[in-house]
DOSE-600383 format. One record per atom (N, C-alpha, C, O, CB): residue number from 1; atom name; x, y, z. Coordinates in steps of 0.001 Angstrom, whole numbers, plus 500000, padded with zeros to 6 digits. Atoms other than C-alpha are relative to their C-alpha. Glycine has a CB too. Example, Ala and Ser with C-alpha at 12.3 -4.5 7.8 and 13.67 -1.06 7.14 Angstrom:
BEGIN
pos | site | xx | yy | zz
1 | N | 500890 | 498810 | 500000
1 | CA | 512300 | 495500 | 507800
1 | C | 500900 | 501200 | 500000
1 | O | 501936 | 501181 | 500665
1 | CB | 499008 | 500027 | 501246
2 | N | 499180 | 498810 | 499940
2 | CA | 513670 | 498940 | 507140
2 | C | 499230 | 501090 | 500730
2 | O | 499739 | 502198 | 500899
2 | CB | 500414 | 500462 | 498585
This chain:
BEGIN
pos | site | xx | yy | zz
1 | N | 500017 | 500652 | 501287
1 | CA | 996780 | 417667 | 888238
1 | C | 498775 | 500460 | 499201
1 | O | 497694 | 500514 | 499788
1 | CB | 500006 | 498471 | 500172
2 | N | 501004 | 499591 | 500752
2 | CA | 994630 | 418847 | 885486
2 | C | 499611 | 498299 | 499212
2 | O | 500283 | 497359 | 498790
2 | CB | 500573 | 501442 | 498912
3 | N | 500945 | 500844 | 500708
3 | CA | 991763 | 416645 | 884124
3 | C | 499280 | 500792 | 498892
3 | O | 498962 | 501981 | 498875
3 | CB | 498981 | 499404 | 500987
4 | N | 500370 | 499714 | 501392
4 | CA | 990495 | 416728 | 880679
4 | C | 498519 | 499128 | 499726
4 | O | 498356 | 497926 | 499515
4 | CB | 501345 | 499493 | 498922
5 | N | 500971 | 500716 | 499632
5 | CA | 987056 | 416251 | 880865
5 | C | 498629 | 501291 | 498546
5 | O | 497942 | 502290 | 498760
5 | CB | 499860 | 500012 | 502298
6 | N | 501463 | 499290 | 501170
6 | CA | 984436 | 417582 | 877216
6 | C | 498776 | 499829 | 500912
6 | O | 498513 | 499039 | 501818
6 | CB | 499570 | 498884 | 498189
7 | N | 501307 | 500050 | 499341
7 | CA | 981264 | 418369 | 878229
7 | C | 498842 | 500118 | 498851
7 | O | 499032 | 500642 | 497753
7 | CB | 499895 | 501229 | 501120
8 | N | 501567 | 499143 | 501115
8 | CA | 977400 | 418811 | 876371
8 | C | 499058 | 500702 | 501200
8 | O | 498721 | 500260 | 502298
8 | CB | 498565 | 498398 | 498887
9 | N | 501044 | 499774 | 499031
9 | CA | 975114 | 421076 | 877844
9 | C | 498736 | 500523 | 499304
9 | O | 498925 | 501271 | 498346
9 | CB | 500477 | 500983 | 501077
10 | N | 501117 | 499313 | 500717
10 | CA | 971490 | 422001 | 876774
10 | C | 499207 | 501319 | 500522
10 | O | 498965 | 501568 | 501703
10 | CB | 499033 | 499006 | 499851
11 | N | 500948 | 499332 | 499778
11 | CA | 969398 | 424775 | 876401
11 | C | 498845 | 499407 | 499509
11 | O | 498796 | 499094 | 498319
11 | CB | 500200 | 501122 | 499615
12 | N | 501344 | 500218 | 500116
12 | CA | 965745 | 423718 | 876714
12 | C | 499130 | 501407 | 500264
12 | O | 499119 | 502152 | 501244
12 | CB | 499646 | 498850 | 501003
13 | N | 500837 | 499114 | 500211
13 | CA | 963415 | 426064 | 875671
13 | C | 498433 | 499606 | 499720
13 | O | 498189 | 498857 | 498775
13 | CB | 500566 | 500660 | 499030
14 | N | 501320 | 499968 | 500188
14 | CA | 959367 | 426253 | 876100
14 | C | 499319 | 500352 | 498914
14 | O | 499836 | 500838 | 497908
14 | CB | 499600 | 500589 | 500740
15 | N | 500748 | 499020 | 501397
15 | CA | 956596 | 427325 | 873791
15 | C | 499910 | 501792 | 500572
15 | O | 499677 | 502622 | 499693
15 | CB | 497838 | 499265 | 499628
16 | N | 499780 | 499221 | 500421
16 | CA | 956981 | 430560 | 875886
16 | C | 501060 | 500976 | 500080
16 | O | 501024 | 502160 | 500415
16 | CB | 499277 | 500184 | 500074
17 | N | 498617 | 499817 | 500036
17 | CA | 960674 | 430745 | 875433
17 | C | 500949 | 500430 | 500941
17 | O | 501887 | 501227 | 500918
17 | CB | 500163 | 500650 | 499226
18 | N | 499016 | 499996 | 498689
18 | CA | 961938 | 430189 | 878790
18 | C | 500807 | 498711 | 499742
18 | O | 500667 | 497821 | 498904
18 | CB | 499138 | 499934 | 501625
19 | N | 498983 | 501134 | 500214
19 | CA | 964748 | 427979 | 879418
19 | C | 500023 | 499132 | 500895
19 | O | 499976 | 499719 | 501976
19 | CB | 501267 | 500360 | 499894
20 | N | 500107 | 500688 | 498988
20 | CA | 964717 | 425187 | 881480
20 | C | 501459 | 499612 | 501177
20 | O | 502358 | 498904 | 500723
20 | CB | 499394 | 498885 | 499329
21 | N | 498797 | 499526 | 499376
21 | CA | 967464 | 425683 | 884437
21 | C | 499763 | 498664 | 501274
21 | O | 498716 | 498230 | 501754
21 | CB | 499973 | 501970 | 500537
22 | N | 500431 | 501009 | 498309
22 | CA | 968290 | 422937 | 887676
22 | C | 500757 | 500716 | 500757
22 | O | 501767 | 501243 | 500292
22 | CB | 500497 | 498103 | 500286
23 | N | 499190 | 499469 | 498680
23 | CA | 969545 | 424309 | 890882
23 | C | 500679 | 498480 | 500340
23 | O | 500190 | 497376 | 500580
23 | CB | 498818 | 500762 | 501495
24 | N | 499192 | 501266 | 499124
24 | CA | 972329 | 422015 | 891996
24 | C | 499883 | 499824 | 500917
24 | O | 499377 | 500717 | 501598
24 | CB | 501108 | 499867 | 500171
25 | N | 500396 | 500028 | 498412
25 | CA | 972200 | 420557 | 895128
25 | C | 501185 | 500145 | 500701
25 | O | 502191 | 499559 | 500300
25 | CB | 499280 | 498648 | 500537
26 | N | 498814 | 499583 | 499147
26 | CA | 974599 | 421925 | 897827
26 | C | 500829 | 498992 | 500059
26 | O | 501930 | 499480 | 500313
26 | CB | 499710 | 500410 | 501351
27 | N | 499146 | 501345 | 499952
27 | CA | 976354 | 418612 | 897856
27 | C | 501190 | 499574 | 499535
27 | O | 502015 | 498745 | 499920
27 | CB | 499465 | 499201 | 499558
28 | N | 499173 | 500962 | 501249
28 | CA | 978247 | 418309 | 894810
28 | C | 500898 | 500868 | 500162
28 | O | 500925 | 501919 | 500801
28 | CB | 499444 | 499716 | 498281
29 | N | 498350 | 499297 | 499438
29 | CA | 981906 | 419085 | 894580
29 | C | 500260 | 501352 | 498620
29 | O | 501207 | 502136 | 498566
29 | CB | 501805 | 498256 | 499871
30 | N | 499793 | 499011 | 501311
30 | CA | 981330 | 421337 | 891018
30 | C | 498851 | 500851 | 500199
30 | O | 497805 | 500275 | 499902
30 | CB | 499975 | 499249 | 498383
31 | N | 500752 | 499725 | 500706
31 | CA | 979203 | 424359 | 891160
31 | C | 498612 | 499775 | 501277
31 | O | 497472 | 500214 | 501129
31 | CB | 500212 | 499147 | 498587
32 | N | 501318 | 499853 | 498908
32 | CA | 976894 | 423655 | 894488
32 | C | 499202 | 500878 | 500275
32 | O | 499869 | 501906 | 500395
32 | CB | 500219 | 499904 | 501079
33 | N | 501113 | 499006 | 499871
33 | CA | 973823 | 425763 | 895085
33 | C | 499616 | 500711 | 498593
33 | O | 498481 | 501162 | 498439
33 | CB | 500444 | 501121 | 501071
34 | N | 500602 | 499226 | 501269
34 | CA | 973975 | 427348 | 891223
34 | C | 499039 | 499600 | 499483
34 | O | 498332 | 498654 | 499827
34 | CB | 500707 | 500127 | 498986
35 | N | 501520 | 500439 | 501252
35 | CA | 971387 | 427225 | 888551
35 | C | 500761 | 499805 | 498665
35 | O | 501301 | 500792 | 498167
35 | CB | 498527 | 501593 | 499644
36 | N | 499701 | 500056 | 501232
36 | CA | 972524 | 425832 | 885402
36 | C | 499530 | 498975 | 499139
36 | O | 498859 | 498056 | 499607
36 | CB | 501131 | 500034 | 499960
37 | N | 500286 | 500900 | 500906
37 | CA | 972044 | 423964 | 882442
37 | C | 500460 | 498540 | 500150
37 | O | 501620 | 498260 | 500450
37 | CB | 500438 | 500497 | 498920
38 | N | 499888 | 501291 | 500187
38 | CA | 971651 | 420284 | 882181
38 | C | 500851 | 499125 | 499611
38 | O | 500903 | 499688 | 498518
38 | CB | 499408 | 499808 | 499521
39 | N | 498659 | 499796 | 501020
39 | CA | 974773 | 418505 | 880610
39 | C | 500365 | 498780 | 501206
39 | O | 499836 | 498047 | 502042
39 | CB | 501146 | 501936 | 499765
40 | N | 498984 | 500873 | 499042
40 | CA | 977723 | 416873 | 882065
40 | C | 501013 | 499756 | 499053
40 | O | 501154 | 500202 | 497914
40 | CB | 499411 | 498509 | 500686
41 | N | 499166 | 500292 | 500985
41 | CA | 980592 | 415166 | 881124
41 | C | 500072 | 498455 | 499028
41 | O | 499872 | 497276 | 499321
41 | CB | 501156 | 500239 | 500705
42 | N | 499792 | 501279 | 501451
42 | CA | 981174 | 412892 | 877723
42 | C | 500914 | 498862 | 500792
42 | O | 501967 | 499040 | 501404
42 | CB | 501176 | 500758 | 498206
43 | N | 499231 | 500620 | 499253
43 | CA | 981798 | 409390 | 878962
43 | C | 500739 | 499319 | 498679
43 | O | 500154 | 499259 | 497597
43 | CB | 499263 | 499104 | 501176
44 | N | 499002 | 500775 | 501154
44 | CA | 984831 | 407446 | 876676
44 | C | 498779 | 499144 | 499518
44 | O | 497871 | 498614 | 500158
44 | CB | 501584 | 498923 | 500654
45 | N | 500149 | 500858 | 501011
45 | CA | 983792 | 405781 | 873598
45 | C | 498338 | 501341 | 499556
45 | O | 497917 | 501346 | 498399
45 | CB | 499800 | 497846 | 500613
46 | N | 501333 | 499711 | 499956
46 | CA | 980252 | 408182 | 874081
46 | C | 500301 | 501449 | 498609
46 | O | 501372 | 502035 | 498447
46 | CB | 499351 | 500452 | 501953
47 | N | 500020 | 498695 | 501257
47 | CA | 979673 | 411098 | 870902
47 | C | 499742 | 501288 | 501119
47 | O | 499404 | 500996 | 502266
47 | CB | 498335 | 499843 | 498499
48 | N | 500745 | 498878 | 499495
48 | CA | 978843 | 414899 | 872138
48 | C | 498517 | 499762 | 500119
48 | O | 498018 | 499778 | 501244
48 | CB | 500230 | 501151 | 499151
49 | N | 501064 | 500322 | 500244
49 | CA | 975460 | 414094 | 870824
49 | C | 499318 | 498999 | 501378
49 | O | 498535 | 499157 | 502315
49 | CB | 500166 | 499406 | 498624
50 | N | 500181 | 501386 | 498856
50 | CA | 975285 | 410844 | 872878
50 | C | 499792 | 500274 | 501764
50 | O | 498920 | 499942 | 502567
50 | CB | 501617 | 499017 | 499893
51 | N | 499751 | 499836 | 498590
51 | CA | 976576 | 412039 | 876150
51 | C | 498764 | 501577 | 500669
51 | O | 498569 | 501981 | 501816
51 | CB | 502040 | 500353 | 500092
52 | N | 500876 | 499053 | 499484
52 | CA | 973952 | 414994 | 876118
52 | C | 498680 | 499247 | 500028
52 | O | 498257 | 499183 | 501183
52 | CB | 499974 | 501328 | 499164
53 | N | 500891 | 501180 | 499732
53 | CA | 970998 | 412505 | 875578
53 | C | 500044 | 499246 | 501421
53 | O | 499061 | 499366 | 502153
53 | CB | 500330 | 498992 | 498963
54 | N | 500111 | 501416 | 498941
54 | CA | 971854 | 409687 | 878412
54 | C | 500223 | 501731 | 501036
54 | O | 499227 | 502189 | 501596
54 | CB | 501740 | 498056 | 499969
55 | N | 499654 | 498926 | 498592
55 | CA | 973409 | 413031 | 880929
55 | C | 498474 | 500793 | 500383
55 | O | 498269 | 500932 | 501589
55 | CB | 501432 | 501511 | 499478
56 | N | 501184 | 499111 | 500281
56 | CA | 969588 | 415254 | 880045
56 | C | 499119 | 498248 | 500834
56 | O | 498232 | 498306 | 501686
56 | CB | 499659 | 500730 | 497724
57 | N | 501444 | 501181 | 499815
57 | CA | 967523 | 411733 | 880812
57 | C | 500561 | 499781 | 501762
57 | O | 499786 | 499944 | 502705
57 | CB | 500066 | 497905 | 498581
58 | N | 499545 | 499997 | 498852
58 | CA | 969969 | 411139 | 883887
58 | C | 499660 | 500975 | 501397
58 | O | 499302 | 500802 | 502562
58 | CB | 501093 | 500073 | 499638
59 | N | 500733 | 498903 | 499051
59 | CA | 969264 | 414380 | 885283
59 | C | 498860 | 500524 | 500325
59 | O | 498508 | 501231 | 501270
59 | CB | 500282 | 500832 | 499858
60 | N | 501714 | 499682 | 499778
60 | CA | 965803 | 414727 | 884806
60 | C | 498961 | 499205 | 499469
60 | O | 497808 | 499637 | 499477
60 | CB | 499583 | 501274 | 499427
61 | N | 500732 | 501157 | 500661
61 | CA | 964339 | 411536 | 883101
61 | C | 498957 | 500857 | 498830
61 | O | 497771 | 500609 | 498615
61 | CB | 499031 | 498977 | 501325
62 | N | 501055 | 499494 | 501515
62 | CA | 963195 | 414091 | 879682
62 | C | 501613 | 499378 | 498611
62 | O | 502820 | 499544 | 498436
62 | CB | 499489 | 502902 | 499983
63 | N | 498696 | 500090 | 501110
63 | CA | 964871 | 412622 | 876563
63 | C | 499855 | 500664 | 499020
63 | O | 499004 | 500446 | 498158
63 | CB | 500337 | 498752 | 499403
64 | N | 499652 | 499048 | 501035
64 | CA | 965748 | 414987 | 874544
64 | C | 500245 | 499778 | 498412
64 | O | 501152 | 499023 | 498061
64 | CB | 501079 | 500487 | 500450
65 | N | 499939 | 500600 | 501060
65 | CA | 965243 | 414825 | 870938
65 | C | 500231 | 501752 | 498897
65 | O | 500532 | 502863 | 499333
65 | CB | 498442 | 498815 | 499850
66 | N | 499252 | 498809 | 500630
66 | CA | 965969 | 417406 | 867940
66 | C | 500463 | 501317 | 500899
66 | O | 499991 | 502315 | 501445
66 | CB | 499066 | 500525 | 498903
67 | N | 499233 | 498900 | 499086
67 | CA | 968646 | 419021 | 869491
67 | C | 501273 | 500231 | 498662
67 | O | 501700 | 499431 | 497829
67 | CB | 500729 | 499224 | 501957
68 | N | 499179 | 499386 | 500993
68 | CA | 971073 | 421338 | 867427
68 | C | 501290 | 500445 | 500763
68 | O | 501292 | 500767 | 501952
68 | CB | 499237 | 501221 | 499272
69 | N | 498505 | 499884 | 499238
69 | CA | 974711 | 421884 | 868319
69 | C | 500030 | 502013 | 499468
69 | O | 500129 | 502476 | 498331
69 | CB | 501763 | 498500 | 498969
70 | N | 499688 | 498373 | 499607
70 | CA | 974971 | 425999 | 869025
70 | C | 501498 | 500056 | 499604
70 | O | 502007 | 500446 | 498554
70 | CB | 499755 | 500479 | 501848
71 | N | 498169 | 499717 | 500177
71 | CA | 978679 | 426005 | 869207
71 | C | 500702 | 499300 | 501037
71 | O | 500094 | 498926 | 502040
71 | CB | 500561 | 501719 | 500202
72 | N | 499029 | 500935 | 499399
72 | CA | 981781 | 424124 | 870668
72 | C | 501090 | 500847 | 500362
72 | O | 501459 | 501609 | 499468
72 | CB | 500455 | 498833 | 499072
73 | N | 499613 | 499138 | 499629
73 | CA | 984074 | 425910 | 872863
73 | C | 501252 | 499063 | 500774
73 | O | 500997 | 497889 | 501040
73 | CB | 498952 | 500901 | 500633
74 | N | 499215 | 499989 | 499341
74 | CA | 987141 | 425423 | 874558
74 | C | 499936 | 500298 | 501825
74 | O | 499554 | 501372 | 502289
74 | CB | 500585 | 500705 | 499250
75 | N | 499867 | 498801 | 498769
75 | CA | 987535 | 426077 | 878225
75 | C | 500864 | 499341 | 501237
75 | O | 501122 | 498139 | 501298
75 | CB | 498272 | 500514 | 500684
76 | N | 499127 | 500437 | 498898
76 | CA | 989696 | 426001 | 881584
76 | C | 499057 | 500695 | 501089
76 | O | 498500 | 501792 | 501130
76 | CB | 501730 | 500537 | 499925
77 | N | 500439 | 499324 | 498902
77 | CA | 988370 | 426194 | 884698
77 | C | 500083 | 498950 | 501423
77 | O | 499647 | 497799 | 501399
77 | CB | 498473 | 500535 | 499618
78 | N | 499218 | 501199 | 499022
78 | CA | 989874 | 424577 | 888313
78 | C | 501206 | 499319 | 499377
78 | O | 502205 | 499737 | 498792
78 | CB | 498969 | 498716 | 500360
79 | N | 499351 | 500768 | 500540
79 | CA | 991170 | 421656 | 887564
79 | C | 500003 | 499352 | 498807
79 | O | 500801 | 498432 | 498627
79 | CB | 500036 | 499463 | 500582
80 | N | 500901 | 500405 | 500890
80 | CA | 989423 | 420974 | 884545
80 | C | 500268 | 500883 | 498529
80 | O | 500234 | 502104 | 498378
80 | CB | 498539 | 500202 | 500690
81 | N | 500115 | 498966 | 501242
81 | CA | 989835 | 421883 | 880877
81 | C | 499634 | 498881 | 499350
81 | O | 499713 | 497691 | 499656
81 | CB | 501335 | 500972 | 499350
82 | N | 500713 | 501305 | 501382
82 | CA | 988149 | 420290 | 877453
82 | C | 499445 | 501014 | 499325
82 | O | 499976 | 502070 | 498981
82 | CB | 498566 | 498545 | 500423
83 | N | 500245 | 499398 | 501473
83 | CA | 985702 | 421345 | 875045
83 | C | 498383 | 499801 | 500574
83 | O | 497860 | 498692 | 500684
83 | CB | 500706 | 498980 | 498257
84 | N | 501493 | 500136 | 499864
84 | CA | 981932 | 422263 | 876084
84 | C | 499403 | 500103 | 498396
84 | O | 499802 | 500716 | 497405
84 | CB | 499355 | 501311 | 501082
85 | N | 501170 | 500538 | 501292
85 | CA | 979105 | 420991 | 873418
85 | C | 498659 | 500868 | 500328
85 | O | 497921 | 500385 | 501187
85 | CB | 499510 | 497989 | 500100
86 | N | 500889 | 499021 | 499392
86 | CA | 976575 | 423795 | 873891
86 | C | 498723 | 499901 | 498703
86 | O | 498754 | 500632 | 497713
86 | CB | 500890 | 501735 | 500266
87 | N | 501044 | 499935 | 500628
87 | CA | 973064 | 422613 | 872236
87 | C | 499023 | 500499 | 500176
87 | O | 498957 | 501208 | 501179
87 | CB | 499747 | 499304 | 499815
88 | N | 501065 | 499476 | 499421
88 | CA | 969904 | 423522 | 872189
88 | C | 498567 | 499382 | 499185
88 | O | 498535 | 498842 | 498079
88 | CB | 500210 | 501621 | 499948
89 | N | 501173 | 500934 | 500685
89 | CA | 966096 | 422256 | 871666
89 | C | 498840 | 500285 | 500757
89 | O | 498741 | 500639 | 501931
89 | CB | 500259 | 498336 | 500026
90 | N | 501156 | 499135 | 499437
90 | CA | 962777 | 423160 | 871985
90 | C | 499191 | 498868 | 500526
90 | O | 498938 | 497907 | 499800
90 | CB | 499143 | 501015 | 498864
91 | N | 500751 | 500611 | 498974
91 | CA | 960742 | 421494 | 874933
91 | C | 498515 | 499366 | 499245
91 | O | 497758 | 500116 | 498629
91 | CB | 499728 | 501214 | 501241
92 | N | 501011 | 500520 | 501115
92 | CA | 957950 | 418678 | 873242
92 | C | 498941 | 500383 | 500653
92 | O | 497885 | 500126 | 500075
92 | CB | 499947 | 498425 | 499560
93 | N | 501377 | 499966 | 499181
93 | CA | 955408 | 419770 | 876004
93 | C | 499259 | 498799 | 500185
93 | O | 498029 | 498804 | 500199
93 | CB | 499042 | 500874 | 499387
94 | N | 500593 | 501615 | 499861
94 | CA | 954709 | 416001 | 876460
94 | C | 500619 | 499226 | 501042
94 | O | 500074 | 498412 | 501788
94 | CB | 500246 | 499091 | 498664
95 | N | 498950 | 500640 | 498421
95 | CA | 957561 | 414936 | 879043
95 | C | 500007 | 500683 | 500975
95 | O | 500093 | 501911 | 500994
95 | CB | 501583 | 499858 | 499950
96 | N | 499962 | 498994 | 498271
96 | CA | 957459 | 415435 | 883241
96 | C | 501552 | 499873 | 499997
96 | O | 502390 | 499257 | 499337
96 | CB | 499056 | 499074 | 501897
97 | N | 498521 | 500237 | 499352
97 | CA | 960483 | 415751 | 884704
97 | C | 500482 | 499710 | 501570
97 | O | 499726 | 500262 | 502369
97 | CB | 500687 | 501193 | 499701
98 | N | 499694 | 500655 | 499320
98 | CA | 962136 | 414215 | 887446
98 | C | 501263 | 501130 | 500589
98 | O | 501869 | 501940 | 499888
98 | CB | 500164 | 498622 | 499385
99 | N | 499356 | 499269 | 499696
99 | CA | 964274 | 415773 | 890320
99 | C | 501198 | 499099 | 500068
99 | O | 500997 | 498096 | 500753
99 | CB | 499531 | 500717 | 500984
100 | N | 498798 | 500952 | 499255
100 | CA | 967660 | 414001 | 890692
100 | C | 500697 | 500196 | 501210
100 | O | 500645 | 501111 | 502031
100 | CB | 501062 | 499898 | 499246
101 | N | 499302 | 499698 | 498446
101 | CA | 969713 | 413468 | 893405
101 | C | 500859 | 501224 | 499394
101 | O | 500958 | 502123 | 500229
101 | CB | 501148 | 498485 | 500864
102 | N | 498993 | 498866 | 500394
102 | CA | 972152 | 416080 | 891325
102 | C | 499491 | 501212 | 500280
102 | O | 500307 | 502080 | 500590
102 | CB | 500385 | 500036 | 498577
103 | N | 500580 | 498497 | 499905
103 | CA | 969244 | 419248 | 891653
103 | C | 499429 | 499924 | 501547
103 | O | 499388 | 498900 | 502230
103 | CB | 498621 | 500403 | 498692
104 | N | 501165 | 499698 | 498981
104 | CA | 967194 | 420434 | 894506
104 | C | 499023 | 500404 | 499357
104 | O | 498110 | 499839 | 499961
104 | CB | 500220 | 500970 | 501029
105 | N | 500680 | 499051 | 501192
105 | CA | 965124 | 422295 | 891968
105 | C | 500371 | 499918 | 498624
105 | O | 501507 | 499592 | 498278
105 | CB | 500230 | 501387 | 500239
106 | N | 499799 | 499881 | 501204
106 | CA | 964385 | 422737 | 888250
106 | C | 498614 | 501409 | 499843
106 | O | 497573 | 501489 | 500496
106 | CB | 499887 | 498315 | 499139
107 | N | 501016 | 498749 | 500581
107 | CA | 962329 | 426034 | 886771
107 | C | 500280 | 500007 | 498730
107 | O | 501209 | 499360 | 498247
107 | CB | 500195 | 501553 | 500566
108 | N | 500482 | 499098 | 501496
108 | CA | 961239 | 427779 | 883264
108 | C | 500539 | 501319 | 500272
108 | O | 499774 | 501808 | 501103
108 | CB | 498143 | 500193 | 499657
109 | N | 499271 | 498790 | 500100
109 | CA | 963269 | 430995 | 883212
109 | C | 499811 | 500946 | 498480
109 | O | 500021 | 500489 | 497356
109 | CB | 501534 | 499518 | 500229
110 | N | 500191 | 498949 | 500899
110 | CA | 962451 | 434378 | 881103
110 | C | 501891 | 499935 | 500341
110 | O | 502361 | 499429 | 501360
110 | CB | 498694 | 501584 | 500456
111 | N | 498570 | 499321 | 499789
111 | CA | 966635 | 435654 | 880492
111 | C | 499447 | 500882 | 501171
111 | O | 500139 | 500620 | 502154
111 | CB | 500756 | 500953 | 498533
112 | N | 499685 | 499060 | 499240
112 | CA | 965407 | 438447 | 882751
112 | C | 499844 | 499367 | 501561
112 | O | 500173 | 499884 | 502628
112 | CB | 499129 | 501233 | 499618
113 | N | 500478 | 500350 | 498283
113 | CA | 964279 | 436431 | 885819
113 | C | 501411 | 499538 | 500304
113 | O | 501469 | 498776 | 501269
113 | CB | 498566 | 498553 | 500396
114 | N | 499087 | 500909 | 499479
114 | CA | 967840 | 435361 | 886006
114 | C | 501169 | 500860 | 500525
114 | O | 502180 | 500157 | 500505
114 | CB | 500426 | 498944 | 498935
115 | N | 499270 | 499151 | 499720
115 | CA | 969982 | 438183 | 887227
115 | C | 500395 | 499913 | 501909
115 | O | 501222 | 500425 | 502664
115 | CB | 499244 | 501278 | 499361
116 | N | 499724 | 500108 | 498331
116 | CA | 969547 | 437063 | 890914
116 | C | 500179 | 498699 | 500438
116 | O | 500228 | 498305 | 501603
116 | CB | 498821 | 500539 | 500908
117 | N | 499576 | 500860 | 499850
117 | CA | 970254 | 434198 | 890363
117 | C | 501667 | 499494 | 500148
117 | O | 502577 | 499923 | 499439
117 | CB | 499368 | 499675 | 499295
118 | N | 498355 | 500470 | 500037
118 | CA | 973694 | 432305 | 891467
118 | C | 500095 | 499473 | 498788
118 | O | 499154 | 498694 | 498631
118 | CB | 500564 | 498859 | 501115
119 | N | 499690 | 500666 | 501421
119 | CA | 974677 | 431156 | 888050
119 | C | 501640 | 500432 | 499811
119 | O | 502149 | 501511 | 500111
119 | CB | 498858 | 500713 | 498581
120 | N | 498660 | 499736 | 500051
120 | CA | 978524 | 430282 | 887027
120 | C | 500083 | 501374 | 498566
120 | O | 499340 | 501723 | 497648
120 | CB | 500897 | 498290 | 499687
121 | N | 500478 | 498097 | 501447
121 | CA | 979060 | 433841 | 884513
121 | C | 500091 | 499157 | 498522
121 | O | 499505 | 499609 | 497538
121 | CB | 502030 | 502025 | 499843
122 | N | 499965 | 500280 | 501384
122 | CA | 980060 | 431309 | 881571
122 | C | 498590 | 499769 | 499164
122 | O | 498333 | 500036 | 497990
122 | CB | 500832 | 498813 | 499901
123 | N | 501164 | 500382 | 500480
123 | CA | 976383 | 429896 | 881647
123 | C | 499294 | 500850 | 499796
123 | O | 498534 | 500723 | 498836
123 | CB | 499438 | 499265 | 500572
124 | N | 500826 | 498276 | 500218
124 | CA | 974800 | 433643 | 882000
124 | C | 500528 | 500404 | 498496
124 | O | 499770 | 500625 | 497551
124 | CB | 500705 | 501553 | 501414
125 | N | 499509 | 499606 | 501088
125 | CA | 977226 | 434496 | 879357
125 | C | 499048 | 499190 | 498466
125 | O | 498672 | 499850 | 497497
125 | CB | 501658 | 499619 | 500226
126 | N | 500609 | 500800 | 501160
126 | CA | 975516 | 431788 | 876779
126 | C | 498692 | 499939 | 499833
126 | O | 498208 | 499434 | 498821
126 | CB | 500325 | 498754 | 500019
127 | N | 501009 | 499462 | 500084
127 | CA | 972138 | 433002 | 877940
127 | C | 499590 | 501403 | 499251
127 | O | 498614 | 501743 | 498583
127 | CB | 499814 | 499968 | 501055
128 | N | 500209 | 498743 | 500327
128 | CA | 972883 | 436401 | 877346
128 | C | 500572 | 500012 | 497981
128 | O | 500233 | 500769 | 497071
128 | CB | 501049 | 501062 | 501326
129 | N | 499410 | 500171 | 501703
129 | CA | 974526 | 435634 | 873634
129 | C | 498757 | 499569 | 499490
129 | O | 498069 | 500262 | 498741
129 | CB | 501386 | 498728 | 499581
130 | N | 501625 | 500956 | 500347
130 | CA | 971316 | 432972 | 873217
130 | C | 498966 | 501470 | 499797
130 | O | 498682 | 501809 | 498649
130 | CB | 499225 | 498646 | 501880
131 | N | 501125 | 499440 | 499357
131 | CA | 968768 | 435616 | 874555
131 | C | 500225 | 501080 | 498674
131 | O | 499202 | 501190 | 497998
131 | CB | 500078 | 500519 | 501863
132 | N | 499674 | 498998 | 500601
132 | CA | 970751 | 438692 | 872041
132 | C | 499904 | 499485 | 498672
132 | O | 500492 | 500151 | 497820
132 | CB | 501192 | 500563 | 500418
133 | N | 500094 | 500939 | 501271
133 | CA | 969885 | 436082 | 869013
133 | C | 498590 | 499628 | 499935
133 | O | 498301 | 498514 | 500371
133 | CB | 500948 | 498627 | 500063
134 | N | 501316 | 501086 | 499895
134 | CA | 966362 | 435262 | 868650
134 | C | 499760 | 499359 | 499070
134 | O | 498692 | 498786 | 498857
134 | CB | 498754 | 500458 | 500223
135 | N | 500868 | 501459 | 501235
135 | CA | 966482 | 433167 | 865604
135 | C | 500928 | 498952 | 500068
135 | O | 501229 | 498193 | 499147
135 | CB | 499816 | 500371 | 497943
136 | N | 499561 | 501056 | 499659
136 | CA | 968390 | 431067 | 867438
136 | C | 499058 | 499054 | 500665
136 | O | 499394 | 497889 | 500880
136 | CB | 500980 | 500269 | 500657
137 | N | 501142 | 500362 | 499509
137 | CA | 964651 | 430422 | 869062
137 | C | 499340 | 499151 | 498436
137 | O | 498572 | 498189 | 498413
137 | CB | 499135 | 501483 | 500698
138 | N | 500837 | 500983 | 500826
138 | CA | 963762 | 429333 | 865468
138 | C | 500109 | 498610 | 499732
138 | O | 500411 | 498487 | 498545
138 | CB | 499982 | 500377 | 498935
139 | N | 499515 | 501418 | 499694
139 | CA | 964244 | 425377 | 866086
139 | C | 499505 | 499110 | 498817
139 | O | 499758 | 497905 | 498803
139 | CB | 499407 | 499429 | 501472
């Protein structure tokens, strides 16, 4: 059975324009051991906006504030299709962050340190578009 499940995910970016990435923890049934962006899925009644806020504080207790919507995408993948919310926002240098039970890890990533990394290709893909744009860095 296919589930219909929107998502938001962020790019967090530093002052020196790394991105902030979590390693999932082997555990989870979506996506175990990768490195990806922060996010999740939109719960009913919740905005794109909304559900990237409470999902970003959930996963790492930083709340995220001027954040800009990149682009809105379609996608299928498993069992799963909807509509990813792909924002982005530049890091206040004032909030720690917190590991959740969802990561094992969180890092600051240059695009190039990330090639050895396990990452699903859609999220590389939106690095490598991000990364081939730099005044998408102008926030």
């Amino acid at each position: 059975m296919r589930i219909k499940r929107d998502v938001s995910l962020l790019i967090l970016i530093n002052a020196d324009n790394k991105v902030l990435l979590q390693h999932r923890a082997d555990n989870l049934e979506r996506y175990p051991g990768y490195w990806g962006f922060f996010g999740g899925g939109i719960e009913e009644g919740e905005t794109p906006e909304e559900g990237l806020v409470r999902e970003m504080f959930e996963e790492s207790g930083y709340k995220v504030n001027n954040q800009k919507l990149l682009f809105k995408k379609e996608f299928e993948h498993d069992n799963y299709y909807g509509i990813v919310h792909l924002y982005v926002s530049r890091y206040d240098g004032k909030q720690d962050f917190v590991i959740s039970t969802e990561s094992q890890a969180i890092g600051w990533f240059h695009f190039s340190e990330l090639k050895d990394k396990k990452m699903h290709e859609e999220d590389y893909l939106y690095l490598e578009r991000f990364n081939n744009n730099p005044e998408l860095f102008n926030l």
